[in-house]
C-alpha positions as CSV (number, residue, x, y, z in Angstrom):
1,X,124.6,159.9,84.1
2,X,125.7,157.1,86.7
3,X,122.5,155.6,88.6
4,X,122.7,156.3,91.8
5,X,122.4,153.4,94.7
6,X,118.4,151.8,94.8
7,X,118.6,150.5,98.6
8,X,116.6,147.6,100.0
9,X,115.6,148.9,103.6
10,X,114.7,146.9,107.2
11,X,113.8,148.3,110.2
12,X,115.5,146.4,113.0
13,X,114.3,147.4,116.4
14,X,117.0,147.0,119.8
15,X,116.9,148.3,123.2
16,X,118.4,150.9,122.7
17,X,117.4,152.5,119.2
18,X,116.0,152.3,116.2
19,X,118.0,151.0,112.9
20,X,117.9,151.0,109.0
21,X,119.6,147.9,107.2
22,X,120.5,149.1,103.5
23,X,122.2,146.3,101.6
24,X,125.3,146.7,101.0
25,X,125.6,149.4,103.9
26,X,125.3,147.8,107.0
27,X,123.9,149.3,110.1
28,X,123.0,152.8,109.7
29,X,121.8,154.9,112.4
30,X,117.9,156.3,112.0
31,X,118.8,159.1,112.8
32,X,121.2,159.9,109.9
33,X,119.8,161.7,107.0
34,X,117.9,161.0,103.8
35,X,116.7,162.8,100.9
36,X,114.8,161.9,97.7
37,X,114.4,162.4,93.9
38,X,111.4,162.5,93.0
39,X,111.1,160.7,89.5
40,X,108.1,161.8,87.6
41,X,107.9,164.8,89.7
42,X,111.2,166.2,89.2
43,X,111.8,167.3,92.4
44,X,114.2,166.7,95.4
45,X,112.8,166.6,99.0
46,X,114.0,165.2,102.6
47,X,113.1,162.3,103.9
48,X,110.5,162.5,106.5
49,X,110.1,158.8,107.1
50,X,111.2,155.4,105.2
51,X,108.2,152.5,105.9
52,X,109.8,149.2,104.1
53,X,106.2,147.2,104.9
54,X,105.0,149.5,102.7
55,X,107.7,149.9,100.7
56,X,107.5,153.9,100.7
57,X,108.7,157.1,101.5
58,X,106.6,160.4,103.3
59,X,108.8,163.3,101.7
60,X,108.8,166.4,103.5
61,X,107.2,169.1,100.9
62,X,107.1,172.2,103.5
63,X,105.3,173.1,107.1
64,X,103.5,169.8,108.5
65,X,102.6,168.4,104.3
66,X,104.3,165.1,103.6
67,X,103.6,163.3,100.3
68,X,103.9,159.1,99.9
69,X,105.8,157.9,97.4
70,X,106.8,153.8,96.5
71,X,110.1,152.9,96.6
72,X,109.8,152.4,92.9
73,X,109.5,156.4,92.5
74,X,112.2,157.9,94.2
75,X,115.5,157.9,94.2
76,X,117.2,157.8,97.4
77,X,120.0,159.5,98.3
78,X,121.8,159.3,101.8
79,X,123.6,162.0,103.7
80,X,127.7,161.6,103.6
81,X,127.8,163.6,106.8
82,X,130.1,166.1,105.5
83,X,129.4,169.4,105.3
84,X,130.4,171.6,102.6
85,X,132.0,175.5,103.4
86,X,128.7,176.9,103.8
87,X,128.0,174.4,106.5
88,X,125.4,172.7,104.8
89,X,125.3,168.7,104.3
90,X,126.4,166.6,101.9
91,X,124.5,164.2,100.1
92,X,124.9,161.2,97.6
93,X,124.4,162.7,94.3
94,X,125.7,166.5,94.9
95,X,128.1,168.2,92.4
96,X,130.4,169.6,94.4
97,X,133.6,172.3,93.2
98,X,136.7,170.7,94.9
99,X,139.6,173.2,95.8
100,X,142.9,171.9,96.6
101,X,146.1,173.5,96.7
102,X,144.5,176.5,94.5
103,X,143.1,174.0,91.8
104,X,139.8,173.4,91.7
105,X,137.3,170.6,89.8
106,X,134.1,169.9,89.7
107,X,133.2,166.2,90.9
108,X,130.0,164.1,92.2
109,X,129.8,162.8,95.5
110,X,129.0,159.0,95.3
111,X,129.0,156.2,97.9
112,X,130.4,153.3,96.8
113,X,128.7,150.3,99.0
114,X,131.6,147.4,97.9
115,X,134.1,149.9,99.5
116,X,132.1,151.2,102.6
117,X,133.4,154.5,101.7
118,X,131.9,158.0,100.3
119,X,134.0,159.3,97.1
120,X,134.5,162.0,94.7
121,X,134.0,161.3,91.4
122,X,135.3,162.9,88.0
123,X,135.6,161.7,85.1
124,X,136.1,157.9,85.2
125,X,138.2,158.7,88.6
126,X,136.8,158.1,91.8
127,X,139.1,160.2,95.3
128,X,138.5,158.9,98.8
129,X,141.2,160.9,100.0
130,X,139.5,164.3,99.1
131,X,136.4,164.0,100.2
132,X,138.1,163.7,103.9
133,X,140.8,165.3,103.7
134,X,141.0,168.9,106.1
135,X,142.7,170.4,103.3
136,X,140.2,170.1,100.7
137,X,137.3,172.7,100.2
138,X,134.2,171.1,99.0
139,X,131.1,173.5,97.8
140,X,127.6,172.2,97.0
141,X,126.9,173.8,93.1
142,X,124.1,171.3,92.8
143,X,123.0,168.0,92.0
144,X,122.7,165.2,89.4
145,X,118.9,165.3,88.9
146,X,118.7,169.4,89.2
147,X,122.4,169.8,87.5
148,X,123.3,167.5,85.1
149,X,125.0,169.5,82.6
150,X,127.5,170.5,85.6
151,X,129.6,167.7,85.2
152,X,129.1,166.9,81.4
153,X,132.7,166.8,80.7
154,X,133.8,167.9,84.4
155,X,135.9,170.5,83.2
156,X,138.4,172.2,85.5
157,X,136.7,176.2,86.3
């Protein structure tokens, strides 16, 4: 399995709002979208807050409970803004089934920071084009950590 981006964070504070340096990003907005993977606790969670003093994140883990975690035990994944056909968001690290002129694949949505630009991946092929593309159905099946054995081999289904 590919290792998904580690990103070094800042906080850099302007007039007008609040922004997160990754490197190798840029400027991202603080309000855009983060989740986590949880190493040794297996599990996936949102974002509540990123602290780089501290070098941790609070993940959500239901109704007002956050739990800190270092940078060093999570894995995080930011949100491609995209939303699948069930209207829910896309993250770094989702398997997604791709359907395109009546074919469909399975592939892993990656963000490649040399290129600026979110990808499809299957195989040893990485797709710009359909990951924007109108035409192209995306559906979240899972994810990397959760869902591994979806794209062992990426099969067409």
């Amino acid at each position: 399995m590919e290792q998904l981006n580690r990103y070094k964070v800042e906080i850099i504070k302007n007039e007008d709002e609040l922004n997160i340096i990754l490197s190798g990003v840029g400027i991202i907005p603080s309000r855009l979208k983060f989740r986590a993977w949880h190493i040794s606790d297996k599990i996936m969670r949102d974002v509540y807050s990123i602290s780089p003093v501290c070098r941790h994140v609070a993940l959500e883990m239901g109704e007002l409970v956050v739990k800190d975690a270092g940078f060093d035990d999570v894995v995080l994944m930011q949100c491609s803004g995209r939303r699948d056909k069930h209207d829910r968001l896309i993250f770094e690290g989702d398997i997604v089934k791709v359907v395109k002129h009546g074919l469909s694949h399975v592939a892993t949505v990656v963000y490649l920071p040399h290129c600026y630009c979110w990808y499809l991946k299957w195989g040893n092929d990485y797709n710009y084009g359909d990951f924007v593309a109108d035409y192209v159905t995306l559906e979240i099946i899972g994810n990397v950590f959760e869902n591994s054995e979806l794209v062992e081999g990426e099969n067409e289904i």
